[in-house]
N, C-alpha and C positions, 0 to 999 in steps of 0.2 A: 843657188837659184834666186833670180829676181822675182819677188812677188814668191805666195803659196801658189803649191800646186793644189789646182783647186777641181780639178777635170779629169783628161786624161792624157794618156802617155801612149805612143804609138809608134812603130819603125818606121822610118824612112831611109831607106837604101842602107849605107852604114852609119847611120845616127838613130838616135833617140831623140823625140822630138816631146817639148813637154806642156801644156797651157798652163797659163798661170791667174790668179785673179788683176792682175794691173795687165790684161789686155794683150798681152803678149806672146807667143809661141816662139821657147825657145828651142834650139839643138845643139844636142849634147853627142859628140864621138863617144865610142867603145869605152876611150882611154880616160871618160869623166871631165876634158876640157869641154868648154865651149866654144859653136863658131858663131861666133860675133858677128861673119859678112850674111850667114841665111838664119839669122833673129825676124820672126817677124811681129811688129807694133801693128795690133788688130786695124787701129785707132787711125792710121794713116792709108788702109784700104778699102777702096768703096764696095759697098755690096749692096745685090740685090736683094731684095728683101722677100721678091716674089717672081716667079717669072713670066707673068703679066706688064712687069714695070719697066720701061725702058730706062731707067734713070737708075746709077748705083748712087748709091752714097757711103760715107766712113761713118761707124757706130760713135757715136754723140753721148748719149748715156753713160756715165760714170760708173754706174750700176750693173753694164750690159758687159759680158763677160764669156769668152767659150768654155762650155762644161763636156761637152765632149766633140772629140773629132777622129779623123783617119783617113788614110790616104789608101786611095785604090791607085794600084798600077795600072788595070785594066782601062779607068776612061782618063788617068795620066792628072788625076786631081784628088782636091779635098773635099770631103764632105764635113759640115762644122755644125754644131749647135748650139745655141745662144743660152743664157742664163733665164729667159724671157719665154723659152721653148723653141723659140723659130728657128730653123733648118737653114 
């Protein structure tokens, strides 16, 4: 694993998906490989912070880190939250 797992760990389809503290969510197969092509670097996607704000932006903070997340089937997305508290 890059980075400690510092959050949480949660399925996605047939992977294991894992946060880490260096900003990352990685996915790990059944069979304990990694896929390398759906890693995803927090750091390089923009988010809203509110949904009042029309502007996303990529987490800046060094500090700022997902501790926990999961994936609903039902609205076909994630729900994530920050080191900070924010949702």
């Amino acid at each position: 694993v890059r980075g400690r797992i510092i959050g949480s760990v949660t399925l996605f389809r047939d992977e294991i998906m894992v946060s880490t503290d260096e900003n990352s969510i990685l996915r790990y197969r059944w069979d304990g490989t990694i896929n390398n092509d759906f890693c995803l670097d927090l750091r390089r996607i923009p988010f809203s912070m509110d949904q009042q704000a029309s502007r996303a932006v990529p987490l800046q903070d060094p500090n700022l880190y997902p501790i926990d997340f999961h994936f609903s089937p039902t609205i076909g997305g994630f729900s994530l939250v920050l080191s900070d508290g924010r949702a």
